[in-house]
C-alpha positions in Angstrom: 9.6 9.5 -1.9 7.3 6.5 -2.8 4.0 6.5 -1.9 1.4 3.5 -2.7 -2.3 3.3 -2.6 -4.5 0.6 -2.4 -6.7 0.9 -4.8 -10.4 -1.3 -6.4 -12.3 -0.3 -9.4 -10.5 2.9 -9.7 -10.7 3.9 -6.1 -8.9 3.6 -2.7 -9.8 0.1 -1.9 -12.7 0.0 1.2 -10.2 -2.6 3.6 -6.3 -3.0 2.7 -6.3 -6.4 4.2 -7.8 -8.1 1.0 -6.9 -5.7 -1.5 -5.5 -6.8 -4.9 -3.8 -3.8 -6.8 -1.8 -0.9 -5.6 -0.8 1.9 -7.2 2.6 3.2 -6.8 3.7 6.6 -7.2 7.2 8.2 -7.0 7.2 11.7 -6.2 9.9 14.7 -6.3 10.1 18.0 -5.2 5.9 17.7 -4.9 5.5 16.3 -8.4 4.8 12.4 -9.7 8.1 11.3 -12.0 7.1 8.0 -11.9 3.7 5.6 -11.2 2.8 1.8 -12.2 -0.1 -0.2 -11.1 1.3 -3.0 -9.3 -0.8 -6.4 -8.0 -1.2 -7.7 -4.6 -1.9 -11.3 -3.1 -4.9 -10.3 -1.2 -4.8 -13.3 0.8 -3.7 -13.7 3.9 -1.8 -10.4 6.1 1.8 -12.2 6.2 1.6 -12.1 2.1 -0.1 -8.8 1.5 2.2 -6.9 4.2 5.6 -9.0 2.6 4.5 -7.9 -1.5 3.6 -4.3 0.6 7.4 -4.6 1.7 8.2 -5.4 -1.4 7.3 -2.4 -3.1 9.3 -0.1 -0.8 6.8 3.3 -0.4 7.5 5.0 2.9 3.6 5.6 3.2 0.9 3.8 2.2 -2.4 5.6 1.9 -5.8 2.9 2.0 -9.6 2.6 3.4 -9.9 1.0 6.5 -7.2 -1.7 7.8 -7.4 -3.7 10.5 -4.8 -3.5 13.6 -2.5 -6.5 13.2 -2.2 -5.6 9.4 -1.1 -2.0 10.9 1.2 -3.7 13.4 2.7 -5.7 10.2 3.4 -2.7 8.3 4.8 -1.0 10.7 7.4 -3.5 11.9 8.5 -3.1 7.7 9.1 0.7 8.9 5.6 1.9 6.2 3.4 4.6 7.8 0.1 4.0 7.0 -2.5 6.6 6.4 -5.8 5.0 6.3 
């Protein structure tokens, strides 16, 4: 399983919408194998939920997000846990 988190300074970024780095983790059988910091546009929601996509996690964990960038992840099949 992937997972990815938004993350700022070190921490789960406060809104997903404009964040800029995401951490991705690979997990198996409960345990990491596998993680890389990986950078996001931050822009605008088309961008960020297409370089989201990009990265393949089936759940993203982040702050707060705002519906329509929920409605784009979804469509890409992520679950979001904010």
């Amino acid at each position: 399983m992937r997972v990815a988190l938004t993350t700022w300074n070190g921490r789960i970024s406060p809104v997903l919408d404009v964040a800029r780095q995401a951490l991705v983790a690979d997990v198996a059988n409960g345990c990491v194998v596998g993680r890389r910091e990986e950078s996001l546009p931050g822009t605008e929601r088309p961008a960020q939920a297409a370089r989201l996509a990009a990265l393949a996690p089936e759940v993203l964990i982040c702050g707060a997000i705002t519906q329509p960038m929920a409605d784009l992840l979804a469509a890409t099949g992520i679950r979001v846990i904010p």
